[in-house]
C-alpha positions as CSV (number, residue, x, y, z in Angstrom):
1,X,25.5,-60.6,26.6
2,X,22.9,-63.2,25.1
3,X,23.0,-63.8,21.5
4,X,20.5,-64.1,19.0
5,X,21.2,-65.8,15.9
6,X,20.7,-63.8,12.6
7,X,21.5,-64.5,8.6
8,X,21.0,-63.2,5.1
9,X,19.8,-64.6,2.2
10,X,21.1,-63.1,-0.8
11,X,24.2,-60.9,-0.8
12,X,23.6,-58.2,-4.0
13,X,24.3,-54.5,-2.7
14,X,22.2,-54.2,0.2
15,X,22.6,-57.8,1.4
16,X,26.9,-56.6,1.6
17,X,26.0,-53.5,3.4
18,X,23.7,-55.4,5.8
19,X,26.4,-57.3,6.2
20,X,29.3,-54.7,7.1
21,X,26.8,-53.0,9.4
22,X,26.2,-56.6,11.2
23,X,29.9,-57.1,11.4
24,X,31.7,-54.2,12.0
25,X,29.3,-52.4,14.0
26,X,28.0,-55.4,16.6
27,X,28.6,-53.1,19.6
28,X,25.9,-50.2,17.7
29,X,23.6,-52.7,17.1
30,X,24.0,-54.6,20.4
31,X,23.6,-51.6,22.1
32,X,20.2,-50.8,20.8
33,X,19.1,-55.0,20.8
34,X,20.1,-55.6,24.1
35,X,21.8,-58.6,22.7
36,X,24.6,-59.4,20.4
37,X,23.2,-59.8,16.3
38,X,25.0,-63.1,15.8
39,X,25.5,-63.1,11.6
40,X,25.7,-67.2,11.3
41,X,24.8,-67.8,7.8
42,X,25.0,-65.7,4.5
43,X,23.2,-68.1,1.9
44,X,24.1,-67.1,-2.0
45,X,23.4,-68.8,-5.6
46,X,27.4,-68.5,-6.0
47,X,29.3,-69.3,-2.7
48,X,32.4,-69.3,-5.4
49,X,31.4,-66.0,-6.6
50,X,34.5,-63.2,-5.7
51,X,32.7,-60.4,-3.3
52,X,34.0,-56.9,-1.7
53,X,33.5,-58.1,1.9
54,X,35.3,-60.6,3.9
55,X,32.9,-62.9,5.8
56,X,34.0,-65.0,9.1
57,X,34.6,-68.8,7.8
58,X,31.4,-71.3,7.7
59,X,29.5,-68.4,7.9
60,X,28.6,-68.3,3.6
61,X,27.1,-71.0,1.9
62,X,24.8,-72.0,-1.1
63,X,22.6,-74.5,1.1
64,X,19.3,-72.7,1.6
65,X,18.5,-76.1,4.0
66,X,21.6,-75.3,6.1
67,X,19.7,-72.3,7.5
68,X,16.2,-73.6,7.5
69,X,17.5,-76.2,9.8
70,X,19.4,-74.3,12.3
71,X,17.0,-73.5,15.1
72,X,19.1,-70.8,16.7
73,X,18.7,-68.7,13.6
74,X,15.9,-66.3,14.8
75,X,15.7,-63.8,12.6
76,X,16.2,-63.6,8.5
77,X,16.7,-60.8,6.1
78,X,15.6,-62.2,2.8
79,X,17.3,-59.5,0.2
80,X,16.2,-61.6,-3.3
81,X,15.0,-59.4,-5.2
82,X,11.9,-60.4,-8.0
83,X,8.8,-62.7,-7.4
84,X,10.5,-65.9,-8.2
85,X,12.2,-68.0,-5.8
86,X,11.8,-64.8,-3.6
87,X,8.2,-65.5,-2.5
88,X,9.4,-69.5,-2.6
89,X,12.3,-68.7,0.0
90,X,10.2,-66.6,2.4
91,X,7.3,-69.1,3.2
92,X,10.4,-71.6,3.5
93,X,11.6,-69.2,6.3
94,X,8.6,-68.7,8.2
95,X,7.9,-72.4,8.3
96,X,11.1,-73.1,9.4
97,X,10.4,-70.7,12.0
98,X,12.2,-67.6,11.1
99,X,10.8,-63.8,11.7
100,X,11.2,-62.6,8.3
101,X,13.1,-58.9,7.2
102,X,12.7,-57.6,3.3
103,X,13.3,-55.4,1.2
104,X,11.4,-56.4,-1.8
105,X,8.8,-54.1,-2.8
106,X,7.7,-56.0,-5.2
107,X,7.2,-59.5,-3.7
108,X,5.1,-57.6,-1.1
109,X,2.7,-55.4,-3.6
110,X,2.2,-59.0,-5.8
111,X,1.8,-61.3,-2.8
112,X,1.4,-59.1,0.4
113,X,-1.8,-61.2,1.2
114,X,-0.3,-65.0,1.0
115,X,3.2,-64.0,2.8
116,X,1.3,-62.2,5.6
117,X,-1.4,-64.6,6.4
118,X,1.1,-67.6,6.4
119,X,3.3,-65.8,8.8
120,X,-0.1,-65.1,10.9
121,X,-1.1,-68.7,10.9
122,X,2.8,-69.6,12.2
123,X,3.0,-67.3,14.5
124,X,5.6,-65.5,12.8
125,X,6.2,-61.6,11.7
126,X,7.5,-59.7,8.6
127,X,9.0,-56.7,8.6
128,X,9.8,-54.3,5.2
129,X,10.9,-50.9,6.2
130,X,13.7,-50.9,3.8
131,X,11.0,-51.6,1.2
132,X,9.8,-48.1,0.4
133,X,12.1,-45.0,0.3
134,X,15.4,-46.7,1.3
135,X,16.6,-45.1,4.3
136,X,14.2,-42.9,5.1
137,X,11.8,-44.5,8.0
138,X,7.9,-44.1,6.2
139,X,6.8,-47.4,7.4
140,X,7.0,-47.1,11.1
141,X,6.3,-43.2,10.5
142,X,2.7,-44.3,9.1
143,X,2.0,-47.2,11.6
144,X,3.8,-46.3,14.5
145,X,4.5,-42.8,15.2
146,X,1.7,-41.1,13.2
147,X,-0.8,-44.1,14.3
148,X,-2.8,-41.3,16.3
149,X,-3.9,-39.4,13.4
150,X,-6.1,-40.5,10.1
151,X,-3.8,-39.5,7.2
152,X,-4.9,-37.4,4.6
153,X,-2.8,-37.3,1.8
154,X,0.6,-38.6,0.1
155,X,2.9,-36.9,-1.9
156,X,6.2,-38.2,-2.2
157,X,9.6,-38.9,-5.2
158,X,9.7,-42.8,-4.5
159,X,12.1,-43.8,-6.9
160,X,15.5,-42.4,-7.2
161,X,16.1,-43.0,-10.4
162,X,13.9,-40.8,-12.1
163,X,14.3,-38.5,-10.1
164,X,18.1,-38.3,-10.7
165,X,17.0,-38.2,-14.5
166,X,14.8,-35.3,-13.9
167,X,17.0,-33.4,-11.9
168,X,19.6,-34.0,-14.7
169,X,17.6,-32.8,-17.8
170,X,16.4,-29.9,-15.6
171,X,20.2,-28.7,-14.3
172,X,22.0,-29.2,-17.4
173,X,19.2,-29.4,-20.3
174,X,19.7,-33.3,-21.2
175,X,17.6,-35.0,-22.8
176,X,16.1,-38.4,-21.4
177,X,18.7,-41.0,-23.4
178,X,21.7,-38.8,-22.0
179,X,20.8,-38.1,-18.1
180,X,19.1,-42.3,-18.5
181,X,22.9,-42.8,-19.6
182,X,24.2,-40.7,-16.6
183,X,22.0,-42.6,-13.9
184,X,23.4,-46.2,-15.5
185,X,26.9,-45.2,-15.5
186,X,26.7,-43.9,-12.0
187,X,24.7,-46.9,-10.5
188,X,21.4,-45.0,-9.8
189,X,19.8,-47.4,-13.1
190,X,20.2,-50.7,-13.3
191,X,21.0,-51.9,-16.8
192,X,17.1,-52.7,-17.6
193,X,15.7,-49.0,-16.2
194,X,12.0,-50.1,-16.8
195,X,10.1,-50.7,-13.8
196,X,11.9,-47.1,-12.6
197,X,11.0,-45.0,-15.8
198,X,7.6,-46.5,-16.5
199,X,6.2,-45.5,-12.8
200,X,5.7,-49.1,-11.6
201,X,8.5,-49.1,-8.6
202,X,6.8,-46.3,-7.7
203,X,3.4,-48.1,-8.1
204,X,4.6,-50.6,-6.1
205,X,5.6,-48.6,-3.2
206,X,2.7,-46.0,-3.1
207,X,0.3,-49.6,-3.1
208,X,2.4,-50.6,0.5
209,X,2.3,-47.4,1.8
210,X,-1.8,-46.7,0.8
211,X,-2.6,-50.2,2.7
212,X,-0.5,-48.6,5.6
213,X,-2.0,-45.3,5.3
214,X,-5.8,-45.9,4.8
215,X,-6.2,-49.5,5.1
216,X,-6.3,-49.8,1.0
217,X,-6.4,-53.4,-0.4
218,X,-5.5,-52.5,-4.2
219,X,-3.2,-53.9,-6.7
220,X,-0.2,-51.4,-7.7
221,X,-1.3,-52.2,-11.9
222,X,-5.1,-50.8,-10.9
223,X,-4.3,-47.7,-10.4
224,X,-3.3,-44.7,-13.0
225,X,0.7,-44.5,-13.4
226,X,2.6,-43.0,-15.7
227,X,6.4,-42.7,-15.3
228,X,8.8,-40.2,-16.9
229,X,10.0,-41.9,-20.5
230,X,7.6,-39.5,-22.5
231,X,9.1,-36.0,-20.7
232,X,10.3,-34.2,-22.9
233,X,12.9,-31.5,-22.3
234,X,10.9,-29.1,-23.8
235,X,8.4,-29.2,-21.2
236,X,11.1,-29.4,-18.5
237,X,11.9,-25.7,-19.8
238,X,8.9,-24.2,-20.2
239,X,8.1,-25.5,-16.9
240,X,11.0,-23.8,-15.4
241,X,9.6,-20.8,-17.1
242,X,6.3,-21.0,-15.4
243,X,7.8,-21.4,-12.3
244,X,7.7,-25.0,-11.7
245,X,9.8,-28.0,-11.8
246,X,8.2,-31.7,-13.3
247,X,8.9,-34.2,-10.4
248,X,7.2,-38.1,-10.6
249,X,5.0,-37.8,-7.9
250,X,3.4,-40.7,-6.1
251,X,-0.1,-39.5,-4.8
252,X,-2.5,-40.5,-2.6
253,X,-5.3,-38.8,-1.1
254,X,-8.3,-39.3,1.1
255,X,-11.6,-38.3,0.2
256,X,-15.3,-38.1,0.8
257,X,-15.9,-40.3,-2.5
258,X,-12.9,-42.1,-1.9
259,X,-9.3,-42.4,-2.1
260,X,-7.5,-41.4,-5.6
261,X,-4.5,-42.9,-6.2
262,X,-2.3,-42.1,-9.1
263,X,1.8,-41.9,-9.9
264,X,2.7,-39.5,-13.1
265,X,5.3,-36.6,-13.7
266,X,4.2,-33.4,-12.1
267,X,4.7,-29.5,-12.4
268,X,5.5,-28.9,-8.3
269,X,5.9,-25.2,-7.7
270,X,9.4,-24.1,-7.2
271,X,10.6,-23.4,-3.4
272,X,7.9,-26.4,-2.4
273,X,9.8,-28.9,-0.6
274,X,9.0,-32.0,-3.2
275,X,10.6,-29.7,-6.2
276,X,13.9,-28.8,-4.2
277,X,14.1,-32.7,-4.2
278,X,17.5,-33.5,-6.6
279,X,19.6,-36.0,-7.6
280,X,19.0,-39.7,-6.6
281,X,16.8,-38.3,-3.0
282,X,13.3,-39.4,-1.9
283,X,10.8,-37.2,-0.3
284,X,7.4,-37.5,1.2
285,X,4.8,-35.1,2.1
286,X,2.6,-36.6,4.3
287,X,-0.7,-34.8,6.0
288,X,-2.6,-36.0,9.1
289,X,-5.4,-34.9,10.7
290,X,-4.2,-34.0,14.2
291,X,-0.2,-33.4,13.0
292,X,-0.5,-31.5,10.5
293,X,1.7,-31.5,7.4
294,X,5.0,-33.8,8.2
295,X,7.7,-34.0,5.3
296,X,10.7,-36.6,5.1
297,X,13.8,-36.2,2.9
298,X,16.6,-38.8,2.7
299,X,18.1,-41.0,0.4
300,X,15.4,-43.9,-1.0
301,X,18.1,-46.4,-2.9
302,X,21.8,-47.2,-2.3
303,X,24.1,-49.8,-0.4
304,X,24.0,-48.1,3.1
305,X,20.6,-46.3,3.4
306,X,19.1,-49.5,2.7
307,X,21.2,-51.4,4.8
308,X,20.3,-49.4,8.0
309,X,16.7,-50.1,6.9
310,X,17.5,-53.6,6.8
311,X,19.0,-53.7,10.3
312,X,16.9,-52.1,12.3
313,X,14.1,-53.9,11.5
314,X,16.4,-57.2,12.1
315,X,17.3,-55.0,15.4
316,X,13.3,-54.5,16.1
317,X,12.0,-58.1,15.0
318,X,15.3,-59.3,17.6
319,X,13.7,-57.3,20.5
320,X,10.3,-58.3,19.6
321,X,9.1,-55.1,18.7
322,X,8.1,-56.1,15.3
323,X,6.1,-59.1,16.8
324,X,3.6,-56.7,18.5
325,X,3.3,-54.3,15.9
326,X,2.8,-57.0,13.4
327,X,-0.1,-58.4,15.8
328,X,-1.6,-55.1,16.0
329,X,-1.9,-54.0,12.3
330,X,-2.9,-56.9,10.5
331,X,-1.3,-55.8,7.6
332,X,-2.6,-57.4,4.6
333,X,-5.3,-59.3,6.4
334,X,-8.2,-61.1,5.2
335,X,-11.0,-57.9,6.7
336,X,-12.4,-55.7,4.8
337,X,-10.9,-52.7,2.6
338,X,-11.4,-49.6,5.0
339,X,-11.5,-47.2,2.3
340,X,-13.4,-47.7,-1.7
341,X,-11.2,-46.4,-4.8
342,X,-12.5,-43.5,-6.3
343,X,-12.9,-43.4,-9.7
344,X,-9.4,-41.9,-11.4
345,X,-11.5,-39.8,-13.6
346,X,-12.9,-37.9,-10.7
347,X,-9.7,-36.8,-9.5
348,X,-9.7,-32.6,-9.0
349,X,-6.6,-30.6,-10.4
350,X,-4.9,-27.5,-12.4
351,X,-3.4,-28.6,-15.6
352,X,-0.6,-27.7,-18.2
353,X,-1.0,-28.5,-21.9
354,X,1.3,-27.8,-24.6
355,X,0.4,-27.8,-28.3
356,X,2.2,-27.5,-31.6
357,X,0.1,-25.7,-33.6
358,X,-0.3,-24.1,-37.1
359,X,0.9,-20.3,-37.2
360,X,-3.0,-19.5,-38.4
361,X,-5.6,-17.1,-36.9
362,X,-8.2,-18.4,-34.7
363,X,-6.6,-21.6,-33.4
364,X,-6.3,-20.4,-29.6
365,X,-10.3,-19.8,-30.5
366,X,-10.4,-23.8,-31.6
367,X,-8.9,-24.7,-28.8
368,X,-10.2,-22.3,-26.2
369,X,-14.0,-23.2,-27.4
370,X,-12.8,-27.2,-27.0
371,X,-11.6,-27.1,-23.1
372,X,-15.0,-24.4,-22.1
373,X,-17.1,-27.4,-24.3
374,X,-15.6,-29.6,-21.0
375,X,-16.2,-26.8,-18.2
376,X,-12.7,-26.5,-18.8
377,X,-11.3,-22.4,-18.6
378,X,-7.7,-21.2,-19.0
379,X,-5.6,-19.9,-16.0
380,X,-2.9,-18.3,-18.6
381,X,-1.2,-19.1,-21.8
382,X,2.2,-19.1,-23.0
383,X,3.5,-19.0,-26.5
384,X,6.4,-18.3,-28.5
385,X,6.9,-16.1,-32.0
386,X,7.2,-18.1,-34.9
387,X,10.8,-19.2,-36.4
388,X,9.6,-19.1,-39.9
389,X,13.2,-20.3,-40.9
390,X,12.7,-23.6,-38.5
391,X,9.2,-25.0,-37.9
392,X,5.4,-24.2,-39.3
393,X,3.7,-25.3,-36.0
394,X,4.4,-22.8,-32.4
395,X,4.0,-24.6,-29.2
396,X,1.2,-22.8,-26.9
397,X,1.4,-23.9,-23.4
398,X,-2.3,-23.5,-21.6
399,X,-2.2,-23.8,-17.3
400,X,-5.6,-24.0,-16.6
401,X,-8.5,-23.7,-13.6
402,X,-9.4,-26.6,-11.6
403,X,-11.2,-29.0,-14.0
404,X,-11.5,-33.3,-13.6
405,X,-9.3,-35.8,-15.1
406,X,-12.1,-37.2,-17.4
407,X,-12.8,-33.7,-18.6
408,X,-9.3,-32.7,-19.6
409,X,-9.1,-36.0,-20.8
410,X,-11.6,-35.8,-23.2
411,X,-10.9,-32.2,-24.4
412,X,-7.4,-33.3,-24.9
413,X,-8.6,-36.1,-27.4
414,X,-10.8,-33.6,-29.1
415,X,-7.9,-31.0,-29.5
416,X,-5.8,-33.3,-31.1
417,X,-8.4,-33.7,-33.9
418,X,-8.1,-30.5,-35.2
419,X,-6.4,-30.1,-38.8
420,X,-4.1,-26.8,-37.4
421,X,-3.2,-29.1,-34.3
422,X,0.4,-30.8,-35.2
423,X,1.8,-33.7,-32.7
424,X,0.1,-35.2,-30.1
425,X,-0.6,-32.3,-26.9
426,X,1.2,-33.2,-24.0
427,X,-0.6,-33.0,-20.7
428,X,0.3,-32.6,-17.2
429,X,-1.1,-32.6,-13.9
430,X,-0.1,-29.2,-10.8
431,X,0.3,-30.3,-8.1
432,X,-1.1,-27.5,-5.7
């Protein structure tokens, strides 16, 4: 059976499991290629470095050149993670010839334009399947098999992380250091959590999958995100009391005055598919025009579900699959955005509010008169009897009508103003 030459650079997680699948499973894979996926070169920082995974000899090595120069070497998975020599080490590859396979979400939403062009002008392609949602297969979902349709709207859990930590504080009543703690200790958090909690992997991901989608050309820090370090557990419960569950949603949809684009914790109604969504798992709820509402539910982060991600695009980009499809889309190409941002504080929605308040007559008045001041009226409210033994303030949850981001926005701000108004409301978008 012919062979065609394959290697890695970088050997973390998914760069071992890449590597298992690539080894142990050559008849799988060579069964689907039509050729053998011959695993030449494994190119680390630390050839000297001890590692879980026995590699054929000559095959690792810390000589990035050794690679570039080897002409039978068709096809590279670049798994180094960051900006930094990632983007370096890719237009290295496609220079040197190579089709190009990543995972790096990142590299892509800070340099999608650069990498893409280059590998036009060479003649080369990139794939990235692996780089939004793990194992679950959005990319050639969007721009292969739902190509037919214009897609409507996104909804998806991106990042695992967060999602674990939610599902934690919600099943066992944690709070955010413990289930953060939980995540870490289990591997679903890297040491430095930040890009997960703050919303920005999930930035990252909903800005590939919006170019995808709608032909978007916008920059992951221009959009509205917000990730889950400021839920509190209390509104995890009261929440659960309402009937919902707080998820961090990545959202995307298409309309006439543009497409709104946003990634914050939301209250998702119980029994929806997205608030089912637990532990470490990704979801998406994707509508199109002619198909109708699709969802897809798998696991968006770990060694293996990656790793298949990983393959079978170095499976697709072997056949020359990825060559065509990479012709044909243009991704990150030089035209014209095919959609205009709308403006975040037009974006339509129901809201919850929660307020610690003084126990004093008339301040559901104050704050009543406030939010119908913005066009803003109230759906139901929630409060609790006064502890006089514990607290001076009772917290009144608000769910409210359809009203605009800017609106709530502003009544918010003016809320918090009032004298019988303790700590700072807390504010969340329904997702309906």
């Amino acid at each position: 059976m012919e062979k065609t030459g394959v290697a890695l650079v970088g050997m973390g997680t998914v760069g071992a499991g890449a590597a298992k699948l690539l080894l142990d499973q050559g008849d799988r894979t060579a069964r689907h290629a039509g050729r053998t996926l011959w695993l030449t070169h494994v190119v680390v920082q630390d050839a000297k470095k001890a590692r879980n995974i026995d590699l054929p000899n000559g095959v690792l090595t810390d000589d990035l050149q050794v690679l570039l120069d080897d002409e039978s070497v068709k096809v590279v998975a670049q798994l180094v993670g960051g900006i930094e020599p990632a983007r370096t080490i890719m237009l290295q590859l496609l220079e040197s010839g190579k089709d190009v396979v990543t995972a790096n979400k990142a590299l892509l939403a800070e340099h999608g334009p650069e990498l893409f062009d280059r590998a036009r002008q060479l003649g080369r392609s990139i794939a990235f399947e692996a780089s939004v949602a793990g194992g679950i297969p959005i990319v050639a979902n969007i721009s292969q098999c739902l190509s037919a349709n214009q897609i409507q709207s996104i909804r998806g859990i991106l990042n695992g992380t967060s999602n674990y930590i939610i599902s934690r504080m919600d099943r066992d009543g944690a709070d955010f250091a413990t289930a953060l703690a939980s995540a870490q200790e289990l591997g679903f958090a890297e040491p430095d959590p930040t890009m997960d909690i703050d919303g920005s992997d999930a930035a990252q991901k909903l800005a590939i999958l919006a170019h995808l989608a709608f032909g978007a050309r916008i920059n992951w820090q221009d959009f509205p995100r917000r990730g889950i370090d400021s839920v509190d557990s209390t509104d995890i419960e009261y929440a659960r009391r309402l009937g919902y569950r707080i998820k961090l949603i990545a959202y995307a949809r298409l309309l006439p005055v543009g497409l709104q684009l946003v990634v914050a914790p939301m209250l998702v109604k119980q029994g929806k598919p997205l608030a089912e969504v637990r532990e470490n798992f990704n979801a998406l709820s994707i509508v199109g025009d002619a198909v109708g509402p699709v969802f897809f539910h798998g696991q968006g982060a770990g060694q293996m579900p990656t790793a298949s991600a990983v393959v079978a695009d170095m499976i697709d980009t072997a056949v020359g699959r990825t060559k065509i499809t990479f012709k044909t889309l243009e991704l990150w190409s030089d035209g014209h955005a095919r959609v205009d941002i709308a403006p975040p504080g037009e974006l339509m929605g129901r809201f919850y509010m929660r307020f610690d308040v003084m126990d004093t007559p008339g301040v559901l008045g104050q704050i009543a008169g406030r939010l119908g001041k913005h066009g803003i009226s109230i759906a139901s409210v929630y409060q609790h009897e006064p502890d006089p033994d514990k607290r001076q303030t009772v917290p009144v949850v608000i769910v409210t009508h359809r009203a605009s981001e800017a609106d709530a926005s502003r009544a918010i701000k003016q809320i918090a103003e009032l004298p019988t108004v303790g700590d700072q409301p807390e504010r969340f978008r329904i997702l309906d």
